[in-house]
N, C-alpha and C positions, 0 to 999 in steps of 0.2 A: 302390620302397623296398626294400632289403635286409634279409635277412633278422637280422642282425644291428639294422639299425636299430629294427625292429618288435619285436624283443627288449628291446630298448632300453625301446622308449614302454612298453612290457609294465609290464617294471619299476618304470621311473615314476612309473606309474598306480597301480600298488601302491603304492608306497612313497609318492606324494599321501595316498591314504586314511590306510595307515596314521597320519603326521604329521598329518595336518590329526585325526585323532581323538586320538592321543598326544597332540601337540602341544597341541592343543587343551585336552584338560586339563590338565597340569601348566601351561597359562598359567590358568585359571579356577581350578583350585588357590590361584595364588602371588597373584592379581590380580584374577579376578571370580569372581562367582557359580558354582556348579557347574551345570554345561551352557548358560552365556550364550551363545546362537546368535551373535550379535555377534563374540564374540571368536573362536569358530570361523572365521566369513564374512572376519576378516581375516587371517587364517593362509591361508585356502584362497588368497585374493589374493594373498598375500607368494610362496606356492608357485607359482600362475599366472605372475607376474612373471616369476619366478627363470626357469621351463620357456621361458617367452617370450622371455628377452634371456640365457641363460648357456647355454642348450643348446649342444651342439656341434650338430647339425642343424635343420634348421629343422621345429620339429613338428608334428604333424598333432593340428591343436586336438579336432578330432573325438575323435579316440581317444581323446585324453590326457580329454575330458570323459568318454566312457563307461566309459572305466575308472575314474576315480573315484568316478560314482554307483556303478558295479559294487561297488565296494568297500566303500562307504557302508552301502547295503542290507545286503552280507553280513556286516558287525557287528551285524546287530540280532539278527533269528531265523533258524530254515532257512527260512519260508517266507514272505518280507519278499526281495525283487530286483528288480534293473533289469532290463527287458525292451526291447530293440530293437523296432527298427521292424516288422521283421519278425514280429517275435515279440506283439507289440500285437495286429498284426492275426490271428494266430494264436489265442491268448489269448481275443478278442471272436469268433470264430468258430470257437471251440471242438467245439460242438453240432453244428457240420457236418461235422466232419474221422471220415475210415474207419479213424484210427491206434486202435490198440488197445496194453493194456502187457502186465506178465507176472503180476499180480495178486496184490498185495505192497503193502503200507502202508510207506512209504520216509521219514524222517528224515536229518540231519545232524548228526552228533556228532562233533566233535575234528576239522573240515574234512572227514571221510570217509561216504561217504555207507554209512545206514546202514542196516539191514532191523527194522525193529519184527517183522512177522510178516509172515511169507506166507499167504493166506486159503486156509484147507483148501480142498483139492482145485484148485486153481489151477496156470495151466503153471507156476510157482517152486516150489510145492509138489509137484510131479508129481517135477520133478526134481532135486527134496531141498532146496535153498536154506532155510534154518531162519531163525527169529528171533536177533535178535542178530549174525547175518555181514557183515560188511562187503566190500562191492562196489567192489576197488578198482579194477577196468577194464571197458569197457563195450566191449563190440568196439576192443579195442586201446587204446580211451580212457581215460586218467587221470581220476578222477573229483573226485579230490584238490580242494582248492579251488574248484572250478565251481560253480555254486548248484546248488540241490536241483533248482530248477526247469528246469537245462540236463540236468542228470542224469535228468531222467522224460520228456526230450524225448527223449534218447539210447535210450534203455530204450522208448518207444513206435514202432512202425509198422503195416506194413499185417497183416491177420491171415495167420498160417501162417507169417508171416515168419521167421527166428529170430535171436537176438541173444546172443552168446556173452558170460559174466560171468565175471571173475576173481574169487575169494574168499577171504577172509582168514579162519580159523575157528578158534579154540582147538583145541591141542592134535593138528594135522594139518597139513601143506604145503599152500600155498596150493595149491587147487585149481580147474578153467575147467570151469563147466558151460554149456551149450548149450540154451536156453530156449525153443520156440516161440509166439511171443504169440498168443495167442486173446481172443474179448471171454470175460467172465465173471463170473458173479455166486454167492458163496458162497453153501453149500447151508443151507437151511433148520435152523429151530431142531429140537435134539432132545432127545428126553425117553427118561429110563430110571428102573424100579425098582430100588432097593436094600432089602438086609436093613431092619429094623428099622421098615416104613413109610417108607422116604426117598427120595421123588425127586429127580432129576439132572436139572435143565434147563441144558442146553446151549446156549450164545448162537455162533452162527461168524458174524452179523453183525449191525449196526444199520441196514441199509439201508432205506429208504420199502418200505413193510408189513409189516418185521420184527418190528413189535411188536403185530401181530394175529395171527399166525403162535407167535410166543412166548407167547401169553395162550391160545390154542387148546393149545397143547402143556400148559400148564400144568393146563389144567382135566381133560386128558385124565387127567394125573395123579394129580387127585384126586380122582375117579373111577375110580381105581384101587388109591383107600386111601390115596395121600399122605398124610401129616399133618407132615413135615419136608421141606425143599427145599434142596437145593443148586444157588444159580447157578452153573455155570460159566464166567468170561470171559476165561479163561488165550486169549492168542495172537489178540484177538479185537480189533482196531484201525480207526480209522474210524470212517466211517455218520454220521448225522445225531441232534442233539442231542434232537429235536423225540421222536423213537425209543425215546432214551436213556430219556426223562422217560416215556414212555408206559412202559415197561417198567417203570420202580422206582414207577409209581405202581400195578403190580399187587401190588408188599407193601406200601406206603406208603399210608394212606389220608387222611391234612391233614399241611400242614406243608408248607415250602420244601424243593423238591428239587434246584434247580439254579439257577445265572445266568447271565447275563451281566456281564463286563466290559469297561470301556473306557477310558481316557486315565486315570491316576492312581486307578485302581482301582475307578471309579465304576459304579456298578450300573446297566446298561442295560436289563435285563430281568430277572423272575421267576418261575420256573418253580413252581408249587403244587401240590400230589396234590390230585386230584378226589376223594372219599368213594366215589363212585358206581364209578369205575375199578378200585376196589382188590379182589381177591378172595380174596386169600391171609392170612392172618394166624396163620398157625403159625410156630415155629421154623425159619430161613432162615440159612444160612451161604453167604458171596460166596468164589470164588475168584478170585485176580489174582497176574501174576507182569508179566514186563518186557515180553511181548507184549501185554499189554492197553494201551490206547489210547485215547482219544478220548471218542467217546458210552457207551464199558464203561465209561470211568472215573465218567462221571457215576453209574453205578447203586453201584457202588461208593462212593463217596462219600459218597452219599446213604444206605447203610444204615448207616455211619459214623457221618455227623453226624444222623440221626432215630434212634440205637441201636436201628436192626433189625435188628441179626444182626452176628456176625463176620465179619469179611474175612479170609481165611486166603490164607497165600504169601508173593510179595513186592512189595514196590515196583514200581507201573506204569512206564511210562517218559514220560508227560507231554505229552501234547500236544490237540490241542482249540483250533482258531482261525479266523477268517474274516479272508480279504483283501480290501481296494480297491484299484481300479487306479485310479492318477492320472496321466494322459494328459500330458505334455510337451511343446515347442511344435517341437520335432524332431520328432515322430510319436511317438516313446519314449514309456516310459513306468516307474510306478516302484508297483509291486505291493507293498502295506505292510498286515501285521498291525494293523487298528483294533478287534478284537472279540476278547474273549479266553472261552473257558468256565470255568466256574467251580463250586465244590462250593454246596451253600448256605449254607455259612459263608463265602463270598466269597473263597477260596482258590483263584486262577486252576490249572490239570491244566501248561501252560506254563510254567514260572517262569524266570527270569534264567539260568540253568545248569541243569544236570543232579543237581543237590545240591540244589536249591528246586523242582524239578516233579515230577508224577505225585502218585500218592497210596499213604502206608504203609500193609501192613494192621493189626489189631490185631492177629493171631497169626503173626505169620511163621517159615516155614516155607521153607528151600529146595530145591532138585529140585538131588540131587548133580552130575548129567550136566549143568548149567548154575555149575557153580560158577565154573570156570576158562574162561567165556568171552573171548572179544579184549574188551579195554578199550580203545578206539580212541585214551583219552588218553594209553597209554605207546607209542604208536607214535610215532618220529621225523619220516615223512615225508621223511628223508636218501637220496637214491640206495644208501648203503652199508647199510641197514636191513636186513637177512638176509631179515626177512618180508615186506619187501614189495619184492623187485627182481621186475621182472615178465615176466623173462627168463633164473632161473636154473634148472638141473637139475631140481632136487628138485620143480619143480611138477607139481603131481599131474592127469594128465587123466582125469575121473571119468563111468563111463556112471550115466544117471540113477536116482536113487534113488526110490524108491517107498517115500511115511510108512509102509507095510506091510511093506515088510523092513527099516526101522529096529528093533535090538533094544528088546526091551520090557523095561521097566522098575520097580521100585511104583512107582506114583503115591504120593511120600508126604503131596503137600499134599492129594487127596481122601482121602486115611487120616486125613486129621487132620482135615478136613472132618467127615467121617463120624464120626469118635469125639465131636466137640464135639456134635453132634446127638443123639447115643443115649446123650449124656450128659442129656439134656434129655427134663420128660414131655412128652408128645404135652398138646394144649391146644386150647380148641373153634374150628373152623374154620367161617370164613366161606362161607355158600354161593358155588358157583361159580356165574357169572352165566353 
């Protein structure tokens, strides 16, 4: 087949999805119900016909099917795709494979694939990659439209290996850093004193025993006079929700702390603070900015809706979900969001867009050096796009950067942390268990 021709089906296959989803509603619009599967399933046939008897070549049904589910998938979330055959068996044999990535909690935003945060101390973070940069090439790869899920295949191999990234970044020329993957697991929680009696505990992950680890750290603190606490969970994305809950129920002592959701918002599980868990109950302020994520979101959230403290900064960036895979009779297969996280007012961290997920805080506050970051939605994605030609002059090849020679800066959102605290009296504290 020519290469022209498989440019062709390419096409197509795109412009299938697209229609049979347009299509599809402005006919349920004018005619049926909004989302009548039915009237969808005969659009997609009117479409199949057409591909089958008006084509100029004779098509290769194959394709023209997987590029339609492809497409399908990629209207829902970033983390909702068709996977091939190949890829199935990949997928279910996960556990066994020696691939490793660069250790970076990864999203899709505006079709470009996107970096929530890099996990301190990690090969991305070694060699500067920040929260917020968008990954337009992947050893030479256009990342542009692929799923998320071909984009962490590209981005994984063997260790030591290294995988060259192009990046888009406020305020600088695209720049190609040079990443060696290693396996890795963020460093341990950490705890510091400040003025006024006020501890600083630090979250850099929710991974399984993160929150035996973060409860150990905390008691150390009050033991050392604590009587006000600052979480901090700026840049801290990921980990397991199960973590989440054990963590907020060390200031949380009854009450809903988190859910589950599932198909029209329904509450599949509930997350409770134990009495006996809780050890903390002084003055506590959360921090959160657009690298927080996941199971931070939930601790966040949680001091929110049980008004236990302030959440100072800004807006998370939303995400928190479990996939199924649903096997095919092709071998395929079609990896679909059933399980969504949720605050305990039932307000999924996920939502529809980028405008409905994450969580505000109550004090926000933003970090100047993150103002003017890439908005991935005013990018064109046009060949003629100044910013992103992946081939002109001005790209910057950059030796890697070290979080330690990044200039420093205030922190203004722990100044503001801090001032909301020592505005407050100290208040009796429960013993540490």
């Amino acid at each position: 087949m020519s290469f022209r021709t498989k440019f062709s089906l390419i096409v197509l296959s795109s412009m299938l999805a697209i229609y049979t989803v347009v299509g599809g509603w402005i006919s349920t619009r004018a005619q049926q119900p909004a989302n009548d599967p039915n009237a969808q399933l005969r659009i997609f046939e009117s479409v199949l016909q057409h591909i089958q008897n008006d084509y100029v070549d004779e098509p290769n049904m194959e394709k023209v099917r997987a590029g339609a589910l492809r497409g399908l998938a990629y209207g829902l979330d970033p983390y909702s795709t068709y996977l091939t055959p190949d890829q199935v068996r990949q997928y279910t044999e996960n556990a066994k494979s020696n691939a490793v990535g660069i250790g970076a909690e990864l999203s899709q935003v505006a079709s470009y694939l996107y970096v929530i945060a890099p996990m301190k101390g990690s090969p991305a973070d070694q060699v500067g990659v920040r929260a917020g940069d968008i990954i337009e090439y992947i050893d030479g790869k256009a990342t542009r439209d692929i799923s998320l899920y071909d984009a962490k295949q590209l981005l994984n191999g063997p260790a030591g290996s290294e995988v060259k990234l192009r990046i888009l970044r406020a305020n600088t020329r695209p720049l190609t850093l040079t990443v060696k993957r290693s396996s890795f697991r963020a460093p341990a929680a950490e705890a510091r004193m400040e003025a006024g009696r006020i501890g600083v505990l630090r979250l850099n992950s929710f991974a399984d025993g993160e929150a035996a680890d973060a409860r150990a750290r905390l008691q150390d603190l009050v033991k050392q006079g604590a009587q006000k606490i600052v979480v901090d969970l700026r840049g801290t994305a990921g980990g397991s929700l199960d973590e989440a809950v054990a963590v907020a129920n060390l200031f949380i002592k009854d009450g809903t702390l988190a859910q589950t959701s599932g198909r029209e918002g329904r509450a599949l599980k509930t997350f409770s603070a134990d009495n006996k868990l809780a050890i903390f109950s002084g003055p506590v302020v959360a921090l959160i900015d657009a690298g927080t994520a996941g199971a931070a979101e939930v601790v966040a959230s949680a001091f929110i809706d049980r008004n236990r403290g302030q959440v100072v900064g800004e807006k998370s960036f939303g995400a928190g979900a479990e996939q199924q895979l649903f096997t095919l009779r092709g071998g395929d297969g079609l990896l679909l969001t059933t399980v969504k996280w949720a605050s305990a007012s039932g307000k999924p961290f996920l939502g529809e867009d980028r405008g409905h997920s994450g969580v505000s805080p109550s004090v926000e506050v933003k970090r100047p050096e993150l103002a003017d970051a890439v908005d991935p939605d005013d990018l064109t994605g046009n060949d003629d796009d100044q910013v992103t030609k992946p081939d002109q002059p001005t790209e910057k090849q950059v030796a890697p950067e070290t979080p330690a020679a990044r200039p420093a800066l205030e922190d203004v959102q722990m100044k503001k942390a801090l001032e909301l605290l020592r505005e407050n009296k100290p208040v009796q504290l429960q013993k540490a268990a």
